[in-house]
Each structure stands twice: as C-alpha cells, then as structure tokens.
C-alpha positions in Angstrom: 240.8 33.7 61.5 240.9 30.1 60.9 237.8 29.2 62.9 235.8 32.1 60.6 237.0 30.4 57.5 235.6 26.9 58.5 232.3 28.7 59.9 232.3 30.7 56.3 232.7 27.5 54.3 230.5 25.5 56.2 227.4 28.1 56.2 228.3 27.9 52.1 228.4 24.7 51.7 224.7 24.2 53.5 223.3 27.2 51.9 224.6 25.1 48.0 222.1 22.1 49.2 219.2 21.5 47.4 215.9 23.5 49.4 214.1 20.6 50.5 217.5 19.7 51.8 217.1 22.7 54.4 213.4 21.1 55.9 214.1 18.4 58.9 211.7 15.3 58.8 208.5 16.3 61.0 207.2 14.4 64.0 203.3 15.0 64.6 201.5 13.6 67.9 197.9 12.6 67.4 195.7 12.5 70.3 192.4 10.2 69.6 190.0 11.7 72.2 186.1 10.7 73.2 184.0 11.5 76.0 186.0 8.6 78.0 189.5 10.3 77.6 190.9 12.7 79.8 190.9 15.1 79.3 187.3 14.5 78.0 186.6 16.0 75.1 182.8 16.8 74.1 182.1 14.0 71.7 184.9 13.0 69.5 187.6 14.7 68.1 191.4 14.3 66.7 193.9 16.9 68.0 197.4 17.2 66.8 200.6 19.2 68.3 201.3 20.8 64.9 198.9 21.7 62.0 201.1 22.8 59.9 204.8 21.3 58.5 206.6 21.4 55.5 207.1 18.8 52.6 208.9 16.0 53.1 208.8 13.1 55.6 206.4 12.8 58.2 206.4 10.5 61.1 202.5 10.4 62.6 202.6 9.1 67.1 199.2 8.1 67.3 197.3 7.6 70.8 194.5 6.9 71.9 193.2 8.3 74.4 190.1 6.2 75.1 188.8 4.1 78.0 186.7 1.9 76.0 186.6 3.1 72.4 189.0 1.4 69.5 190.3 4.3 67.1 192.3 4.7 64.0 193.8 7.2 61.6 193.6 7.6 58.4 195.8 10.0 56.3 193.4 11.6 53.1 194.8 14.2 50.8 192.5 16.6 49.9 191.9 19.3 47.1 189.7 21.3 48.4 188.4 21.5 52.6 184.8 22.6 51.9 184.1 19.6 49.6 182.5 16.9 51.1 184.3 13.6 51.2 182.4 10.4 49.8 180.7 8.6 52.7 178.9 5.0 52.7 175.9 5.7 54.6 175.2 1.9 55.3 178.7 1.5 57.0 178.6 5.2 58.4 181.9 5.4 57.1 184.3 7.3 54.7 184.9 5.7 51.6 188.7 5.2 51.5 189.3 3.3 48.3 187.7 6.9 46.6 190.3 8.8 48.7 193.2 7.3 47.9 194.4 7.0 51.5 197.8 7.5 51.6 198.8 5.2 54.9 196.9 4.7 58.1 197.3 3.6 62.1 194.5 1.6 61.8 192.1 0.0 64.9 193.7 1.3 68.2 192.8 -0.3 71.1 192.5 1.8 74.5 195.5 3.1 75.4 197.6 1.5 72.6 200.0 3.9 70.4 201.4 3.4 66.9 203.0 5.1 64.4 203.3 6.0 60.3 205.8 7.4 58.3 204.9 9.1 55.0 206.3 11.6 52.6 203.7 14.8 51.9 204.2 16.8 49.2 202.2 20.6 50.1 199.1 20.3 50.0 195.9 20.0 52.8 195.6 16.1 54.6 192.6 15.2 56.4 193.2 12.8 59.2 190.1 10.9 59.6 189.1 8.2 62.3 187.4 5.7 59.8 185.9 3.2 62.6 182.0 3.4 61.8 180.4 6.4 63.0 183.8 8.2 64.2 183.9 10.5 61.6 180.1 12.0 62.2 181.2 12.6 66.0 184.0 14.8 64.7 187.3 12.9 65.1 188.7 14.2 62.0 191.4 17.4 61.6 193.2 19.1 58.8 196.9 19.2 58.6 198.7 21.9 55.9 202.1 20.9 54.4 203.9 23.7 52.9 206.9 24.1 50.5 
C-alpha cells in the first residue's frame, strides 16, 4: 500500500509539470553522403535517423561520410517546403544571411564528425549542405518539429 502511494504521487506530480516538461532533448544523426561514401549514394544527399522530433532542444551528430569531399550543415527554418529558397547563382550557393540560419557544422573534412545544439520551436527546418554546388546535387533534407 505504501509503494502505491509513492507510485500515485509521483505519476501526479509528473503529470502537474509544465507540457514541454514531458518532451526529452532529441539527438539526430546526419549522414553527409556522395558517390565516394559507402554506402554510395547516387549523387549527393543528406540522410538523417529521425525526420521528425518535438520542440525543444536538439543535438545535431554530423558525419561525413566522404572520401574526398568537405561537407557542412546548415540548419534553415522554413515557412513553406515548395518555396524556393534564395540562391546566389555566381557562388552556386544558398544565400544564408536571407535565411536566417539558425546554427551550422560548417566545412567537414572526410571522415570528420561534429556536432550542434539548438532549440526548435514546431515548425519545418531544412538542412542544407552550403559548400558551392552541394545543394544542386541534392544534399539537403527536411526535418518536422512538432509540439
């Protein structure tokens, strides 16, 4: 009867916490893959363990996969997925001062790893590889925070 009584306080005394008390802080991997990782993918691409997580803190581990290429990502909210986002055709890159990037694991080398930390409110995030050209080869994914 005792034990119960604990168990019954403590399950009300969690359930009084705020809501975004409830949510654990989210870990993502990101993958950074070219034709030179393995496994190889068919150009380019960006490819994450979870696509979905909800508000709150968010710890990106970024990897490259490459032999030979240097990668980065860039974290981009974004209002609406179909719209295209402003590109400087002369550097064959995103513009990221338009974005308002909100943190980055910038300019990988092969086989390095590093990590970010940022708090997402819901919303849609692009994670884009901003080295010239990366994004046209399709290293870029969407990532959906919810409440």
């Amino acid at each position: 009867m005792y034990l119960r009584k604990i168990v019954l306080g403590a399950a009300l005394a969690f359930a009084m916490l705020p809501a975004n008390a409830h949510a654990a802080d989210s870990t993502i991997s990101v993958q950074l893959l070219d034709i030179t990782s393995k496994p190889p993918s068919k150009d380019m691409s960006m490819v994450l363990d979870l696509d979905h997580v909800a508000a709150g803190t968010v710890t990106f581990h970024v990897k490259n996969l490459s032999k030979v290429y240097i990668h980065e990502m860039v974290v981009v909210p974004v209002t609406d997925v179909k719209a295209v986002l402003p590109y400087d055709k002369a550097a064959k890159r995103i513009k990221e001062d338009e974005l308002k990037a909100l943190g980055e694991v910038s300019e990988l080398k092969p086989g390095k790893s590093g990590d970010l930390t940022v708090t997402l409110a819901p919303g849609t995030y692009r994670l884009v590889c901003n080295v010239p050209d990366h994004f046209h080869h399709g290293m870029w994914v969407d990532l959906t925070v919810t409440p």
